[in-house]
Chimera marker file (.cmm) of the C-alpha trace (Angstrom):
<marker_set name="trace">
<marker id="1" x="-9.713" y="44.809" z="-3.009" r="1" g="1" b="0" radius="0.5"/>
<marker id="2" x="-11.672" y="46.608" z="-0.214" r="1" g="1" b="0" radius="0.5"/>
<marker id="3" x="-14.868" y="48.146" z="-0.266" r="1" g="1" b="0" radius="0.5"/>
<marker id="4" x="-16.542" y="45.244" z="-2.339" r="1" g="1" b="0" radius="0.5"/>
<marker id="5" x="-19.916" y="45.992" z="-1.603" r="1" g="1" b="0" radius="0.5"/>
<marker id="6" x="-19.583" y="49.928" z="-2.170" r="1" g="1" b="0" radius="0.5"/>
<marker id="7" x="-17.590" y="49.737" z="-5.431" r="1" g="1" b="0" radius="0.5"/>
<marker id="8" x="-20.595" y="46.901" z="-6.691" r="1" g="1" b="0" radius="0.5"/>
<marker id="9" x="-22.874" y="49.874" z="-6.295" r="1" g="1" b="0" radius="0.5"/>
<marker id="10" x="-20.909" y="52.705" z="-7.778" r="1" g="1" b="0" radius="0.5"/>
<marker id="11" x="-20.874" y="54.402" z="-4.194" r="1" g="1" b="0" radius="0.5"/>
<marker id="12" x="-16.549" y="54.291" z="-4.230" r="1" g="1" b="0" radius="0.5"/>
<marker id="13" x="-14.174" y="54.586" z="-6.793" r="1" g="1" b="0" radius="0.5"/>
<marker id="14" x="-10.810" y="53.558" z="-7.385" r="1" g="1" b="0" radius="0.5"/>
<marker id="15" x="-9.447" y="55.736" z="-9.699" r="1" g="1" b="0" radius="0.5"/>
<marker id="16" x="-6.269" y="57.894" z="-8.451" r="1" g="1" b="0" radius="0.5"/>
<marker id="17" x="-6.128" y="61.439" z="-9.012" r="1" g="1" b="0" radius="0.5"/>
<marker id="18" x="-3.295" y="62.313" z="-11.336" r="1" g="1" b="0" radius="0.5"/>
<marker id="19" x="-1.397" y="65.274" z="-12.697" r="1" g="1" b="0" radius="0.5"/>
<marker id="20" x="1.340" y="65.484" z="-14.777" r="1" g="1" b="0" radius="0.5"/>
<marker id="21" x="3.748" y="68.062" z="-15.251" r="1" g="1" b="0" radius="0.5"/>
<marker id="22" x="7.479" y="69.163" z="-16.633" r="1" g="1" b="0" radius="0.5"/>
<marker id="23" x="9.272" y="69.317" z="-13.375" r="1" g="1" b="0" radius="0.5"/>
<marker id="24" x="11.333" y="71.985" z="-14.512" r="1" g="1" b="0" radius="0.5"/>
<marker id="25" x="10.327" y="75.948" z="-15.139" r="1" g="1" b="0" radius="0.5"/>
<marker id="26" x="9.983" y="78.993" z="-12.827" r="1" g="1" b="0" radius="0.5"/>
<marker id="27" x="8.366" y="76.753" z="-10.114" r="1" g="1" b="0" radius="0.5"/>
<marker id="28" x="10.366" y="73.840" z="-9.768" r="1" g="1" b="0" radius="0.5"/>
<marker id="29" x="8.492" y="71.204" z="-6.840" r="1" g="1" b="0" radius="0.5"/>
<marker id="30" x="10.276" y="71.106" z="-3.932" r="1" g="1" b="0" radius="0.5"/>
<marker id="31" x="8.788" y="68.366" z="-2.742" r="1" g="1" b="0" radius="0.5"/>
<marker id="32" x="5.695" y="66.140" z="-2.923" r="1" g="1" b="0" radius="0.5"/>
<marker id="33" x="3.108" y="64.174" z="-1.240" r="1" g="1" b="0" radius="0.5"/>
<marker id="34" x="1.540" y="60.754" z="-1.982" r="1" g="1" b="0" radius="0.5"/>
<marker id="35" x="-1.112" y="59.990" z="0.532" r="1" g="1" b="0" radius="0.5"/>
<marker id="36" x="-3.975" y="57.636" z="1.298" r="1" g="1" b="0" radius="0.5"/>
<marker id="37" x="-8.279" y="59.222" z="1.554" r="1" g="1" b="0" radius="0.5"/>
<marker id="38" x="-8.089" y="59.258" z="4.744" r="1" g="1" b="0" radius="0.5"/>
<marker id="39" x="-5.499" y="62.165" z="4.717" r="1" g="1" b="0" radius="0.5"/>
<marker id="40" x="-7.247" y="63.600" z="1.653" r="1" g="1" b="0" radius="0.5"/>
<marker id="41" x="-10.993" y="63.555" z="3.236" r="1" g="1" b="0" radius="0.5"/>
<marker id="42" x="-9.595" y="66.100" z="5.653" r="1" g="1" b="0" radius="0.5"/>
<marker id="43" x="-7.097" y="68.045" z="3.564" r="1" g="1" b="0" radius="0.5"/>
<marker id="44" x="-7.271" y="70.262" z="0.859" r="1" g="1" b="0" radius="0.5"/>
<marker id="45" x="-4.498" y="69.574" z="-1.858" r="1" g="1" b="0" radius="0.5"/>
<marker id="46" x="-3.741" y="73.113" z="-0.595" r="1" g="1" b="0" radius="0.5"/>
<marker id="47" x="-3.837" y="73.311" z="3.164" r="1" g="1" b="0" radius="0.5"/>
<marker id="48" x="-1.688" y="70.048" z="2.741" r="1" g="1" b="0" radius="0.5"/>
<marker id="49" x="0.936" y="71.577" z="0.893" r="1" g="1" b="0" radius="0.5"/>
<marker id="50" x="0.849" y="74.733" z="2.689" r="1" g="1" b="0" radius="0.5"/>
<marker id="51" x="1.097" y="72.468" z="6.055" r="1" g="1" b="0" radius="0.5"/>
<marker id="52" x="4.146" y="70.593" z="4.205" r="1" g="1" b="0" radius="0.5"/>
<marker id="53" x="5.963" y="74.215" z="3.000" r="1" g="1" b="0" radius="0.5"/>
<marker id="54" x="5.777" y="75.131" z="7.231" r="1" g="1" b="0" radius="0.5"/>
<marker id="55" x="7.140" y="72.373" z="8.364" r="1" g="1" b="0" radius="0.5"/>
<marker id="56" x="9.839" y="71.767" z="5.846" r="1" g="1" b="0" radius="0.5"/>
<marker id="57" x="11.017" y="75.265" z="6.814" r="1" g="1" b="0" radius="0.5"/>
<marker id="58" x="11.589" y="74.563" z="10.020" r="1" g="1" b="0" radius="0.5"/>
<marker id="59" x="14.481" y="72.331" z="8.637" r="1" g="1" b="0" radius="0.5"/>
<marker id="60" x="11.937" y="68.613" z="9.668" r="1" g="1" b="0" radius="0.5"/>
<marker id="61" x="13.076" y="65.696" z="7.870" r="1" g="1" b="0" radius="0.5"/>
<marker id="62" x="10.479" y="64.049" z="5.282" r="1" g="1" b="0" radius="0.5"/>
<marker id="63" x="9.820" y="61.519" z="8.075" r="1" g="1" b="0" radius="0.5"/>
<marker id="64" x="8.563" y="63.881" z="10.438" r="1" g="1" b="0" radius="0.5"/>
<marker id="65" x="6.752" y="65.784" z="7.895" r="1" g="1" b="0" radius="0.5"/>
<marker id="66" x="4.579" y="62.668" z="6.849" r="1" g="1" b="0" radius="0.5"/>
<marker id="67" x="4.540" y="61.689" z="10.195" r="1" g="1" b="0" radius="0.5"/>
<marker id="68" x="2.987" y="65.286" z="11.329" r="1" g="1" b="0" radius="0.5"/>
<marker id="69" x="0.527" y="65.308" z="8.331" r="1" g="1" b="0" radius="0.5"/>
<marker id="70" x="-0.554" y="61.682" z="9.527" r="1" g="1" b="0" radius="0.5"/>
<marker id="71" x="-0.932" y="62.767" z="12.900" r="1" g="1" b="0" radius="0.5"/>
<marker id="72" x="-2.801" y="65.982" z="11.686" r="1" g="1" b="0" radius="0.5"/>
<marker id="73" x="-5.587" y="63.946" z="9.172" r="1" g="1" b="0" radius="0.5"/>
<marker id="74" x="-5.957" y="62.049" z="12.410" r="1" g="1" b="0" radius="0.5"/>
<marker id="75" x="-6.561" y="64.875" z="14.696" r="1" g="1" b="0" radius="0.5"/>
<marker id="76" x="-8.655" y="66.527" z="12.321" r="1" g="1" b="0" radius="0.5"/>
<marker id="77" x="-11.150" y="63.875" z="12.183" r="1" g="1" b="0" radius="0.5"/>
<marker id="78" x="-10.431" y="61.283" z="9.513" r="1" g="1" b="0" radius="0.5"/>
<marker id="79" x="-12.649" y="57.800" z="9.678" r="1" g="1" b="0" radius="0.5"/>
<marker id="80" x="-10.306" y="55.850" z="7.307" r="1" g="1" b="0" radius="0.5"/>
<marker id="81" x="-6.602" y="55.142" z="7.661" r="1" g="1" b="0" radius="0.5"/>
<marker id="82" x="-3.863" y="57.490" z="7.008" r="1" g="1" b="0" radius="0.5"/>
<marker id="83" x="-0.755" y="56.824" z="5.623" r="1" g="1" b="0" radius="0.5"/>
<marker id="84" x="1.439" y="59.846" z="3.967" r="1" g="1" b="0" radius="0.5"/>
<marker id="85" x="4.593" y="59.525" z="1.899" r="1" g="1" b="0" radius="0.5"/>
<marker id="86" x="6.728" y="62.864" z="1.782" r="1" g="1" b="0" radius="0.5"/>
<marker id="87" x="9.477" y="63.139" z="-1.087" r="1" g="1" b="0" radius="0.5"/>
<marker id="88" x="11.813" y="65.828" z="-0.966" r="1" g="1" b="0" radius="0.5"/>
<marker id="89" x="13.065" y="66.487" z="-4.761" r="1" g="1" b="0" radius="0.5"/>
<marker id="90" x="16.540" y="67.528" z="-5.591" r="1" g="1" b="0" radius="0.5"/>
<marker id="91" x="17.519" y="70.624" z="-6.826" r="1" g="1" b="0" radius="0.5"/>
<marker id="92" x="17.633" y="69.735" z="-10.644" r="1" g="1" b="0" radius="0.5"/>
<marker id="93" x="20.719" y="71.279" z="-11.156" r="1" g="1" b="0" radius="0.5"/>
<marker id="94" x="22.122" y="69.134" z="-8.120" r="1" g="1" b="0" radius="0.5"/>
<marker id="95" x="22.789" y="65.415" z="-8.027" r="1" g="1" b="0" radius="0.5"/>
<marker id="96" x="21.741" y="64.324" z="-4.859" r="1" g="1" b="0" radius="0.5"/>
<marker id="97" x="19.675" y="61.452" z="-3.759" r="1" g="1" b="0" radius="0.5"/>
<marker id="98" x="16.046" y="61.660" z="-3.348" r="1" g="1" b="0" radius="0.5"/>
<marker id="99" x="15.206" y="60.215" z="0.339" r="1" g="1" b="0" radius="0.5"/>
<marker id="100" x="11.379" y="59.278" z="1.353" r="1" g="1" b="0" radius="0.5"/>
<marker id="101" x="9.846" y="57.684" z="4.328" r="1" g="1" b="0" radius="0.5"/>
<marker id="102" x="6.541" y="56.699" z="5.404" r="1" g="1" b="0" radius="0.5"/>
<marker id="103" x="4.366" y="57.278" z="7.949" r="1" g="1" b="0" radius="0.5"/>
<marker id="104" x="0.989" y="55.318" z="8.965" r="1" g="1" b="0" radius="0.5"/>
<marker id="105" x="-1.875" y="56.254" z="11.326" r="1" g="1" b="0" radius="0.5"/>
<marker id="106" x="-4.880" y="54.259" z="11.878" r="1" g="1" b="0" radius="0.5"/>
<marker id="107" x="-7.900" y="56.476" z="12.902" r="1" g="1" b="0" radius="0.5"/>
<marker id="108" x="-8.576" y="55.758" z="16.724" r="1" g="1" b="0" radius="0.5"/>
<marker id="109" x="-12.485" y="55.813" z="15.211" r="1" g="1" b="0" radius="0.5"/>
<marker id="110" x="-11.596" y="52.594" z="13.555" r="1" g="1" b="0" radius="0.5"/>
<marker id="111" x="-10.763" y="51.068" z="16.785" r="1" g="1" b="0" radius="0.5"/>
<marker id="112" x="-6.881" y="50.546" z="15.521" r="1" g="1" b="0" radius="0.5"/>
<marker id="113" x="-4.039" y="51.316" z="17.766" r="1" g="1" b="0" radius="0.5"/>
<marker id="114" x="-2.265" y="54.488" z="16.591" r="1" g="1" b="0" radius="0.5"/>
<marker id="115" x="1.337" y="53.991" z="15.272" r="1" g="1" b="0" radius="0.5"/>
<link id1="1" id2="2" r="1" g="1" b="0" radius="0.2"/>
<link id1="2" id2="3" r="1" g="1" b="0" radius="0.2"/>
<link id1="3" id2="4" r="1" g="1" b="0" radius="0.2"/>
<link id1="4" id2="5" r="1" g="1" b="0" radius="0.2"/>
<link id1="5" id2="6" r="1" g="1" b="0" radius="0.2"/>
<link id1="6" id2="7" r="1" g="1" b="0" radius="0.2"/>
<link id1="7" id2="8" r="1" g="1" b="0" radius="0.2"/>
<link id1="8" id2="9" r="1" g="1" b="0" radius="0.2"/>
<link id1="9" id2="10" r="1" g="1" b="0" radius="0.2"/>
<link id1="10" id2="11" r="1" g="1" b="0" radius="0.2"/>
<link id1="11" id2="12" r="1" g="1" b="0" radius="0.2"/>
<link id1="12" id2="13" r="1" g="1" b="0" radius="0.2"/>
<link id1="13" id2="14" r="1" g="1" b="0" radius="0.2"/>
<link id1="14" id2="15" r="1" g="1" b="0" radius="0.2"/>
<link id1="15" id2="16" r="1" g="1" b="0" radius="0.2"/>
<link id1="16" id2="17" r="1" g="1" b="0" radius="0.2"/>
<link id1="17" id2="18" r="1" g="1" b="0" radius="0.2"/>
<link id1="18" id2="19" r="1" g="1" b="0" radius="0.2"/>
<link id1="19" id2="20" r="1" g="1" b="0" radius="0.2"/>
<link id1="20" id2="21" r="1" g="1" b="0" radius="0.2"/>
<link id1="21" id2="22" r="1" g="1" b="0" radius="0.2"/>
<link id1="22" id2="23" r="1" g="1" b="0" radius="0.2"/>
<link id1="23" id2="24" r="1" g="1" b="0" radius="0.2"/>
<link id1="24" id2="25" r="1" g="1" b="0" radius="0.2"/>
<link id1="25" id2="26" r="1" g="1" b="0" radius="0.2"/>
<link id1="26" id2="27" r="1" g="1" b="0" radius="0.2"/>
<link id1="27" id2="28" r="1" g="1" b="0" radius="0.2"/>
<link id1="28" id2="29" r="1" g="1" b="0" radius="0.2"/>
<link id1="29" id2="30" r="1" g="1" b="0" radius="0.2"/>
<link id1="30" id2="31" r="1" g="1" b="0" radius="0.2"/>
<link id1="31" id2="32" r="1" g="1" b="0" radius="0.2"/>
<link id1="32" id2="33" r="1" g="1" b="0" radius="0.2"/>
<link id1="33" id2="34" r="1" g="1" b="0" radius="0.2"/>
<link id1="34" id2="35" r="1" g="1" b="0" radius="0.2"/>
<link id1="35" id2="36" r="1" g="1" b="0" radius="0.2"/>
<link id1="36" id2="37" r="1" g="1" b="0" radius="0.2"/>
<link id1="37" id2="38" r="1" g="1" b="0" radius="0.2"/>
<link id1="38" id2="39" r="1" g="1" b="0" radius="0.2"/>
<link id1="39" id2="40" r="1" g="1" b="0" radius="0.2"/>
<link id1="40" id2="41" r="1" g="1" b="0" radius="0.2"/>
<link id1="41" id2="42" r="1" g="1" b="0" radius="0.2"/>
<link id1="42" id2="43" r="1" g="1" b="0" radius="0.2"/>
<link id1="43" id2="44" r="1" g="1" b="0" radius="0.2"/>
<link id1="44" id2="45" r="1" g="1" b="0" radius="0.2"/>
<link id1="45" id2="46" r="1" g="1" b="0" radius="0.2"/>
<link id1="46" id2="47" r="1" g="1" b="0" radius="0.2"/>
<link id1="47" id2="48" r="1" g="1" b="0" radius="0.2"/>
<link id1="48" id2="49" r="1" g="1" b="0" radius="0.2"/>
<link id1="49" id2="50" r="1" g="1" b="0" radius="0.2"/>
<link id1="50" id2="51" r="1" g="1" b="0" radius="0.2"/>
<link id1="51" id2="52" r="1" g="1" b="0" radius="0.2"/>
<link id1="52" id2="53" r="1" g="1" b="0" radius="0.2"/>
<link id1="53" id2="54" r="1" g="1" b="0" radius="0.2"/>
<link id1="54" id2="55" r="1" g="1" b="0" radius="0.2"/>
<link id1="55" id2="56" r="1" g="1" b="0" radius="0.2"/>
<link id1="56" id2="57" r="1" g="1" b="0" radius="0.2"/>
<link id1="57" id2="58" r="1" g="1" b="0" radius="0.2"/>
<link id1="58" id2="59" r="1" g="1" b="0" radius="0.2"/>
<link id1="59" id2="60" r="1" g="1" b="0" radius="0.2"/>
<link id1="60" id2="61" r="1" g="1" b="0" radius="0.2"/>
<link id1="61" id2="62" r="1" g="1" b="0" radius="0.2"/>
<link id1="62" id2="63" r="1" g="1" b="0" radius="0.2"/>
<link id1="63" id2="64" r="1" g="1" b="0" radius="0.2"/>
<link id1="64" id2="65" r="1" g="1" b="0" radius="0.2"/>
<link id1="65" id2="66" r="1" g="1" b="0" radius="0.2"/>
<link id1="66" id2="67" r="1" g="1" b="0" radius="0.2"/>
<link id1="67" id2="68" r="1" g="1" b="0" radius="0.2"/>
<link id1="68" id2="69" r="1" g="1" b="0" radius="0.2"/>
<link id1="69" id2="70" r="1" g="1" b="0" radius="0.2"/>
<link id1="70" id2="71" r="1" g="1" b="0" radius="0.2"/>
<link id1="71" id2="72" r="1" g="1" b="0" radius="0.2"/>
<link id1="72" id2="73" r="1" g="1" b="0" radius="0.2"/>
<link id1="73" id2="74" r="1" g="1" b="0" radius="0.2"/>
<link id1="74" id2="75" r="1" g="1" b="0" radius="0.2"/>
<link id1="75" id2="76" r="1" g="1" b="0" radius="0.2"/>
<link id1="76" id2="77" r="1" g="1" b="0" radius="0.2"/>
<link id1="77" id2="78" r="1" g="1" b="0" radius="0.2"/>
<link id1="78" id2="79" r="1" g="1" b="0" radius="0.2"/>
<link id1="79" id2="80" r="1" g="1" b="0" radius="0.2"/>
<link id1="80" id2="81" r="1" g="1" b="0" radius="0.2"/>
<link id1="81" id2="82" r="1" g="1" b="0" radius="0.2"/>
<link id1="82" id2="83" r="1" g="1" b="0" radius="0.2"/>
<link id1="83" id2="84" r="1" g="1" b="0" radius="0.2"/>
<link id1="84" id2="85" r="1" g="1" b="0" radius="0.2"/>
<link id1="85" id2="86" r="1" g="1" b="0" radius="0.2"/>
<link id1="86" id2="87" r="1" g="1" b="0" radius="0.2"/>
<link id1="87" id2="88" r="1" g="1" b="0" radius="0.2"/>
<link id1="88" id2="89" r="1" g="1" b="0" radius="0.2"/>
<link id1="89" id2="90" r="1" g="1" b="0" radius="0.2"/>
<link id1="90" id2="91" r="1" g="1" b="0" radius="0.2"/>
<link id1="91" id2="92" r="1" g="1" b="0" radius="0.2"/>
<link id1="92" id2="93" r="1" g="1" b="0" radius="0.2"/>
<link id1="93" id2="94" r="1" g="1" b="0" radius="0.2"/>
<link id1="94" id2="95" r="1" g="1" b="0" radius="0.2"/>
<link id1="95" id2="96" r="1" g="1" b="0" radius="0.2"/>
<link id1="96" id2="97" r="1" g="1" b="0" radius="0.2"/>
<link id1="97" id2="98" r="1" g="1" b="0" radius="0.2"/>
<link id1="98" id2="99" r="1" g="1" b="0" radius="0.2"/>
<link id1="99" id2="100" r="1" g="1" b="0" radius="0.2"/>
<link id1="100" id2="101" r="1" g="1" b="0" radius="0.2"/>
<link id1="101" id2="102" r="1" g="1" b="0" radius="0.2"/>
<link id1="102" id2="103" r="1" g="1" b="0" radius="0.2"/>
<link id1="103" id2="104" r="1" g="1" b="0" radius="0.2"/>
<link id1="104" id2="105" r="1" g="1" b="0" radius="0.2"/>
<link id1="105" id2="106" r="1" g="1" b="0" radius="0.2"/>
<link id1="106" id2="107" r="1" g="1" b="0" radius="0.2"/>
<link id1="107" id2="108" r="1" g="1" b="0" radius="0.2"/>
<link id1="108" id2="109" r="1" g="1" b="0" radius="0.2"/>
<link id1="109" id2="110" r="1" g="1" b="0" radius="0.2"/>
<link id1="110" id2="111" r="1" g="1" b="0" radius="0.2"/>
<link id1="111" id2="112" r="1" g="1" b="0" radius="0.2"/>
<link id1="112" id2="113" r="1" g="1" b="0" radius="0.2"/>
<link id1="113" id2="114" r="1" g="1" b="0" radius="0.2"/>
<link id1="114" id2="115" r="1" g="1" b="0" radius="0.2"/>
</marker_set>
């Protein structure tokens, strides 16, 4: 799907990037983010999460956080769409329900309306 020509010649690849990890220990995730190249071309895995931690602080709901990191890939430059899912994880110890929402920006370079 996509890209026919480019994957035919090697020149894209459609193989995720994957870790895996315990998700409990001194560290436990907070939260985490599942996003399309387009956000990824102009983030680090880093500057991303660092991004994520800020907003998230400031008490913003998982929908504006995906929405803002959209907005931001977008802003910084991105050729190919953006779309960003934001997951907040429970505290292990705690019950409660995990609630996600995503957000979608085509790159105004692309000649798509923005969303």
């Amino acid at each position: 799907m996509g890209d026919t020509l480019f994957k035919d010649r090697n020149l894209v690849i459609s193989d995720p990037d994957v870790l895996c990890f315990p998700l409990r220990g001194s560290s436990d995730p907070k939260f985490y983010i599942l996003a399309s190249d387009g956000l990824w071309d102009v983030f680090s895995n880093e500057e991303a999460i660092m991004f994520a931690q800020d907003l998230f602080s400031q008490n913003e709901d998982v929908a504006t956080v995906s929405k803002k990191l959209a907005l931001e890939g977008v802003r910084r430059g991105s050729t190919d769409n953006v779309s960003v899912l934001s997951v907040l994880l429970p505290d292990l110890g705690n019950k409660k329900r995990v609630v996600d929402r995503r957000q979608s920006v085509n790159s105004p370079s692309l000649g798509r309306k923005q969303v």
